[in-house]
C-alpha positions in Angstrom: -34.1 -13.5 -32.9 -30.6 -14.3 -31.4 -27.9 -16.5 -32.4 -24.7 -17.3 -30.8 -21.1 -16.1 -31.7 -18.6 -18.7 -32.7 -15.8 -16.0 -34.1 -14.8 -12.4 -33.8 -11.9 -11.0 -36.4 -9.6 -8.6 -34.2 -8.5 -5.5 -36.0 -5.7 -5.7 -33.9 -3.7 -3.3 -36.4 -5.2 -1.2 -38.9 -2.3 -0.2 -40.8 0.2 -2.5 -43.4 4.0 -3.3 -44.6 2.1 -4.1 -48.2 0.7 -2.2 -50.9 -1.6 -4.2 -52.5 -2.9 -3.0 -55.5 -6.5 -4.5 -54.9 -6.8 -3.6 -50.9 -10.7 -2.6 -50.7 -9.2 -1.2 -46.6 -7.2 1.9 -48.0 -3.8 0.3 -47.4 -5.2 -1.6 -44.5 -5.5 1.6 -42.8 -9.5 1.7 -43.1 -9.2 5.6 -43.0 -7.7 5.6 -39.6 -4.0 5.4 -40.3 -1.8 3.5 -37.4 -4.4 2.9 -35.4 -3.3 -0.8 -32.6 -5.9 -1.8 -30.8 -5.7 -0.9 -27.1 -5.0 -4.2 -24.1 -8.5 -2.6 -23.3 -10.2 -2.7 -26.5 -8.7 -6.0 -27.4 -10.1 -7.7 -23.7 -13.7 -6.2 -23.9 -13.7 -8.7 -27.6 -12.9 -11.7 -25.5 -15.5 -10.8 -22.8 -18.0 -10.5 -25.1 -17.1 -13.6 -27.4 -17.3 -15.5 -23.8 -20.7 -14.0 -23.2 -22.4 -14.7 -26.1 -20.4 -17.2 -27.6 -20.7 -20.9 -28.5 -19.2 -23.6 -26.3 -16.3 -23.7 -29.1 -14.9 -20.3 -30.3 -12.1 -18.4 -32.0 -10.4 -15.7 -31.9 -9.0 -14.2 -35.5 -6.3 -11.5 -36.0 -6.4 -9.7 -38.6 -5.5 -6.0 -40.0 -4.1 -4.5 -42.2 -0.8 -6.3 -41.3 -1.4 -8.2 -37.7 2.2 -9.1 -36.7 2.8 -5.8 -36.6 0.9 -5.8 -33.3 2.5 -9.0 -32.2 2.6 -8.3 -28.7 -1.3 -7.4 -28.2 -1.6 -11.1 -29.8 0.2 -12.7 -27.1 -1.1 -10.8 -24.6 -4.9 -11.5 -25.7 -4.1 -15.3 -26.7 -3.1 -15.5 -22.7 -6.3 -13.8 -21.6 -8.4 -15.8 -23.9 -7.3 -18.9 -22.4 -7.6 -17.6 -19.2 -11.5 -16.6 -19.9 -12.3 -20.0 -21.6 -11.4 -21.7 -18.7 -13.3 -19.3 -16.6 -16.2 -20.0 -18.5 -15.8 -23.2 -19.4 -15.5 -22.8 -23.2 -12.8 -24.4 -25.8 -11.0 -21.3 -27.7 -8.9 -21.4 -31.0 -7.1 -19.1 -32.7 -6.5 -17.7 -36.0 -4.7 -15.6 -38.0 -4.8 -13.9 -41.1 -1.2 -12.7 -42.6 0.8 -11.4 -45.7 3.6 -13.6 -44.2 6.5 -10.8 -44.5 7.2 -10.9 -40.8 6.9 -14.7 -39.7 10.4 -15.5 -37.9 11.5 -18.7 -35.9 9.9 -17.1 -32.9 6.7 -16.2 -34.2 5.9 -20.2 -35.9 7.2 -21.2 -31.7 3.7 -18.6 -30.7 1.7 -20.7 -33.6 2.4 -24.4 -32.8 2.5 -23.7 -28.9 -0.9 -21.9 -29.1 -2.1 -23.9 -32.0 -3.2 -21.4 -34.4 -4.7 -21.8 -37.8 -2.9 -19.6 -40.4 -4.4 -18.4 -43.3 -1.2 -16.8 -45.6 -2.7 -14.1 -48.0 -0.3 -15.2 -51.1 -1.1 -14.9 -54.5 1.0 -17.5 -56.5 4.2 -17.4 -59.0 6.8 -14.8 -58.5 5.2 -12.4 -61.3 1.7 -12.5 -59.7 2.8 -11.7 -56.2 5.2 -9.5 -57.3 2.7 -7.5 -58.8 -0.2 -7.9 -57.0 1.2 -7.7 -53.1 4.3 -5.3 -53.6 5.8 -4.0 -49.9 5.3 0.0 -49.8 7.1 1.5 -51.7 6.7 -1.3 -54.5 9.4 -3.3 -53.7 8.6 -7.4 -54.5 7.8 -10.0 -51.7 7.7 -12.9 -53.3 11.1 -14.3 -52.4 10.8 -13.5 -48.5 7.2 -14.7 -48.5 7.8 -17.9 -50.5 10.7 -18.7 -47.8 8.7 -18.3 -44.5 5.7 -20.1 -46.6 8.0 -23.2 -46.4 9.4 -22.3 -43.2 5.7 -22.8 -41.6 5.0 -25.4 -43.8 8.0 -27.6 -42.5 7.6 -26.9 -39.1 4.2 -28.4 -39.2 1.9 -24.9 -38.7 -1.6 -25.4 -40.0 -1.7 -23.4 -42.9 -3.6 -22.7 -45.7 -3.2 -20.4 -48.8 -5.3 -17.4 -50.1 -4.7 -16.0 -53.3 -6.6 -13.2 -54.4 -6.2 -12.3 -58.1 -7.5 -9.8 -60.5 -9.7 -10.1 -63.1 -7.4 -10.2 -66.0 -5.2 -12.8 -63.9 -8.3 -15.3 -64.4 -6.8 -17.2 -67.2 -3.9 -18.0 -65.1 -6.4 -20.1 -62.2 -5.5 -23.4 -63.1 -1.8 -22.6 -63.0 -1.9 -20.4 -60.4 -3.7 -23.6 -57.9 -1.0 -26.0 -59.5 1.8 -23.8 -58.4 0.2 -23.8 -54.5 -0.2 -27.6 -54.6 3.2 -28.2 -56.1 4.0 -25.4 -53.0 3.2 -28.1 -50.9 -0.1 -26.7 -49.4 -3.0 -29.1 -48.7 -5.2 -26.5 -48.1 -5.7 -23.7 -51.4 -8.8 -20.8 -52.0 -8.3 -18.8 -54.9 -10.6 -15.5 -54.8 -11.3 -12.8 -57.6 -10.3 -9.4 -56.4 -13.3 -7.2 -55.8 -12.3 -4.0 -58.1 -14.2 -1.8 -60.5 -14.5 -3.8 -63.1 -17.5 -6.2 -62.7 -16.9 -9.4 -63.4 -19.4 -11.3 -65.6 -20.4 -14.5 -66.7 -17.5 -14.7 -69.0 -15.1 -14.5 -65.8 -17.1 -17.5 -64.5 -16.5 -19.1 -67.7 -12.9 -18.7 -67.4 -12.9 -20.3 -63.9 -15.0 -23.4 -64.9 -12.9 -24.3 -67.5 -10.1 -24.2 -64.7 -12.4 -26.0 -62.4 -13.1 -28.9 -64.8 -9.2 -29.3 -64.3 -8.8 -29.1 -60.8 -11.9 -31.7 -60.1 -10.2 -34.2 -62.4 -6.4 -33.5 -60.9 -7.8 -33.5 -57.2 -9.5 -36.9 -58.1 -6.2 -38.2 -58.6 -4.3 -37.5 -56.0 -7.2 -37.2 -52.7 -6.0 -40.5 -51.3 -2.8 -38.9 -50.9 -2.9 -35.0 -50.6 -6.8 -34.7 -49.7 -9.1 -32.4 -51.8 -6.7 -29.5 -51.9 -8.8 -26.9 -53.5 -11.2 -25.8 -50.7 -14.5 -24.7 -52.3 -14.6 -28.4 -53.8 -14.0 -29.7 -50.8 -16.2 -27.7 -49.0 -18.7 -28.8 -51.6 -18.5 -32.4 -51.3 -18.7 -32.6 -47.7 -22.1 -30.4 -48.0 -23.3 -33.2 -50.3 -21.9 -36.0 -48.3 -23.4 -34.4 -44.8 -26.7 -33.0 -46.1 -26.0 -29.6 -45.3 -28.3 -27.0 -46.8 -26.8 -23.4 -46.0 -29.8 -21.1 -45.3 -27.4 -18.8 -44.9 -23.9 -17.8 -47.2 -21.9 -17.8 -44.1 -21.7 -16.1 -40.5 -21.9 -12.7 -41.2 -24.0 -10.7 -38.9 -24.8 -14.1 -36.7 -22.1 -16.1 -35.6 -19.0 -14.1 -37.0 -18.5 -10.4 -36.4 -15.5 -8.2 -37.6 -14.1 -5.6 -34.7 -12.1 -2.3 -35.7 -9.2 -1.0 -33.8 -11.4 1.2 -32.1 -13.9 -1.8 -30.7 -16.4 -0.5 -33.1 -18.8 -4.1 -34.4 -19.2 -4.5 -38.3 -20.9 -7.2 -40.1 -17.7 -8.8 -41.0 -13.8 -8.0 -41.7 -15.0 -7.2 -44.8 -17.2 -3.7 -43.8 -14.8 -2.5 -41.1 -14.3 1.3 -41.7 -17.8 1.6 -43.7 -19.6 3.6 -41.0 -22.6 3.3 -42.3 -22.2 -0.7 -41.2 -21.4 -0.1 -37.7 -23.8 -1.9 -35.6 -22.6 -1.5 -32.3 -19.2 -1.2 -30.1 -17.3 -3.7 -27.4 -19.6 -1.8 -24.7 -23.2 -1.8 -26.1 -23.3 -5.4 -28.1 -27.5 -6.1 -29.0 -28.9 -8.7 -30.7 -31.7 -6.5 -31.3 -29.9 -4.4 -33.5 -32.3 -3.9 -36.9 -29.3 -5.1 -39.2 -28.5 -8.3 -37.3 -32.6 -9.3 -37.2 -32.7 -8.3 -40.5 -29.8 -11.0 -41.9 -31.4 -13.4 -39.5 -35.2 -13.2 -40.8 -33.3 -13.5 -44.2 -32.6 -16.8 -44.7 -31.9 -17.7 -48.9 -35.4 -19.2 -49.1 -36.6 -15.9 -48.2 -34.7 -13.6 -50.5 -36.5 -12.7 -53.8 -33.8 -13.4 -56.1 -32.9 -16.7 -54.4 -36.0 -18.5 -53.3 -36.6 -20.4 -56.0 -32.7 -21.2 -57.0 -32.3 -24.8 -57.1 -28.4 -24.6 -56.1 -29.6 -22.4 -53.0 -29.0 -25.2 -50.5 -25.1 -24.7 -51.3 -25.3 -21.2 -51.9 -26.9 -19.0 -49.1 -27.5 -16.2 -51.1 -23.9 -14.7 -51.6 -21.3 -12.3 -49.6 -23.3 -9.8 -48.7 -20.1 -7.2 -48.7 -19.9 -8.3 -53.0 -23.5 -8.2 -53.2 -23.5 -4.9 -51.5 -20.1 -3.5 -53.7 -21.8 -4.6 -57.3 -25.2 -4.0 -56.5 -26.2 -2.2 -53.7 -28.2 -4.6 -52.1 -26.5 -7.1 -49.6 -29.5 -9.6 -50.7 -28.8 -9.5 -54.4 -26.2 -11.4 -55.8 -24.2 -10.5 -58.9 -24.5 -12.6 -62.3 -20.6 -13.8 -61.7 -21.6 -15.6 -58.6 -24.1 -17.3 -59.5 -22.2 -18.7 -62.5 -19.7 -19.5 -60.5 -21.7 -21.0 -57.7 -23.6 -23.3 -60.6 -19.9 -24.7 -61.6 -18.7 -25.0 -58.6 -21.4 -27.2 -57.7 -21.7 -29.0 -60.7 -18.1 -30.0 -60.8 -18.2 -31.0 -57.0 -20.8 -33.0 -57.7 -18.5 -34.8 -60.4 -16.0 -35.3 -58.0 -18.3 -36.5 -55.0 -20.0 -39.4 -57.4 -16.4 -40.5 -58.2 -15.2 -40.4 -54.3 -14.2 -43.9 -52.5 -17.1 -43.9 -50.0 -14.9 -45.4 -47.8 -12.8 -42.4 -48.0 -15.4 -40.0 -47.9 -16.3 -42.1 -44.3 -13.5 -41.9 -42.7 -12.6 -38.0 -43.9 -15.7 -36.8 -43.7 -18.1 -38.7 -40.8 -19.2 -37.3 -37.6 -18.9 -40.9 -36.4 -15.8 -43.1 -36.4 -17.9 -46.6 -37.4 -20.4 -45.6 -39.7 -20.5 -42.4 -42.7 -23.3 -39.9 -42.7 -24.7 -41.6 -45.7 -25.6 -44.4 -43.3 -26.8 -42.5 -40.1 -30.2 -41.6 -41.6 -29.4 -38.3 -39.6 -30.2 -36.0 -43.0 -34.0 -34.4 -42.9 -35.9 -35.8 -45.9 -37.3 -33.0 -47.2 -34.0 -31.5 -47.3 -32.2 -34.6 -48.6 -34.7 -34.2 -51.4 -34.0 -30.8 -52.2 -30.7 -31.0 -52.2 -30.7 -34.4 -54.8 -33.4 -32.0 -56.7 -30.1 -29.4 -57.0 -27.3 -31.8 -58.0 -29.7 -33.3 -61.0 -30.2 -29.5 -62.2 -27.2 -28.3 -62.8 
């Protein structure tokens, strides 16, 4: 079986300004401290996302702390461009930052390369404070919090991602407020992956904050958009049909790369040697992992295949599945609380949508919605409907 690549994450740095108390990459060292990525290492990525790439790719940075390899970026962004052309291919880029180091000069690279920035961020002064100190455990909140606004005034497209730890749960509700008050548009809060298991209590927790957010982002989506973007990403799945066979592109169309041009599953595994599954030079699709996560689809997972939520599910990260259970097929009783709130409380907020609204957001055509295009498999259609009414 072989798919095709639509992104590849760029260790471009394996090393960090931060400290964050929850980092599962050692510092954002991975075990290999100050290690760049070479011009040589970085250009054999973008061959290979050319080769086996989709017509429409992207590029991510990411690290430990990317910036500080700021001019590998530009140098790659240039040869990117230069290959997609060459091959006739549309490129994007992305980037994945703790936001210490944005200046003036680096939002000029984003809005004249048009990049999509995700800002690792984790809310009110306290929690980021606490959570994403700069080594030596001095606070960031202040200088992140500026440059936040900086980007956010200049018109970068940027979105926030807050990772908080278990006993921060209570706080959700407040902690999404203070990112929409922020002024994002675009807000994922993540539990920290740490020792401590999180149960179906945790999920408790977050549904109660959910039950919140659906109601708020009901109020204001005619003028901010769905904010939160695990209910938006659920209402469109219900609006479009979509049933996710998969939990995302892991293994298949997404791919995380290590300073050393060594292939993982995803950002996530980089540095887990035992996840290596091949290097810049020797790329196969054959590779037993990747056939293995593409025979599994969630219809064919033992613990899944008879889920009625499965559709919007996929089965789970398979690096969370892999941390709390040793099996990246089997995920973890938080989850799939979780997942069963999430969907019924974007299924709330979808029944109570303008459908106008939900056409002209949400449509792949710019006359009619999906609801109308009869484009949706039946079977699927019913399986999906067969979901929403039992949750």
């Amino acid at each position: 079986m072989k798919s095709k690549i639509s992104s590849l994450s760029l260790n471009v740095m394996e090393d960090c300004n931060f400290a964050c108390v929850y980092c599962y990459g050692d510092g954002g060292t991975y075990h290999t401290p100050n290690t760049r990525m070479s011009p040589e290492v970085g250009k054999k990525v973008i061959d290979l996302l050319m080769r086996e790439g989709k017509k429409f790719v992207n590029v991510q940075f990411f690290g430990g702390e990317p910036l500080l390899n700021l001019p590998l970026i530009q140098e790659l962004v240039a040869y990117a461009k230069e290959k997609a052309e060459e091959y006739g291919k549309t490129v994007t880029f992305s980037i994945t930052t703790n936001g210490y180091l944005i200046t003036d000069k680096v939002i000029d690279f984003f809005l004249e390369n048009n990049f999509t920035v995700t800002l690792s961020f984790d809310g009110p002064k306290d929690v980021q404070n606490h959570n994403r100190p700069l080594r030596g455990g001095y606070p960031t909140f202040d200088v992140v919090a500026k440059n936040a606004k900086k980007m956010l005034e200049r018109g970068v497209k940027v979105s926030v991602r807050a990772t908080i730890l278990p006993e921060q749960l209570g706080r959700y509700y407040e902690i999404y407020w203070f990112f929409v008050d922020f002024g994002f548009r675009s807000v994922h809060i993540e539990p920290a992956t740490t020792s401590t298991p999180l149960t179906k209590e945790h999920a408790k927790l977050i549904e109660s904050a959910l039950e919140k957010i659906a109601k708020d982002e009901l109020e204001h989506y005619k003028e901010k958009g769905i904010v939160y973007t695990k209910l938006r990403e659920m209402v469109h799945m219900i609006y479009s049909g979509t049933y996710r066979h998969y939990p995302c592109g892991v293994a298949r169309s997404y791919f995380g790369v290590s300073a050393d041009g060594k292939i993982y599953p995803c950002h996530r595994f980089v540095g887990m040697e035992e996840f290596v599954i091949g290097h810049v030079d020797d790329f196969r699709w054959e590779n037993e992992f990747i056939q293995k996560i593409l025979r599994h689809t969630v219809d064919r997972r033992q613990n899944c295949s008879n889920c009625p939520i499965r559709a919007y599910c996929g089965g789970g990260c398979i690096y969370s599945n892999h941390y709390y259970n040793g099996d990246i097929f089997l995920p973890d009783e938080f989850h799939c609380a979780y997942m069963f709130a999430l969907v019924k409380w974007g299924s709330w907020l979808y029944s109570n949508l303008d459908e106008d609204w939900l056409n002209k957001v949400f449509s792949r055509s710019p006359q009619s919605g999906v609801r109308d295009e009869a484009e949706v498999d039946e079977s699927k259609a019913q399986k999906l409907k067969e979901a929403v009414e039992s949750v």
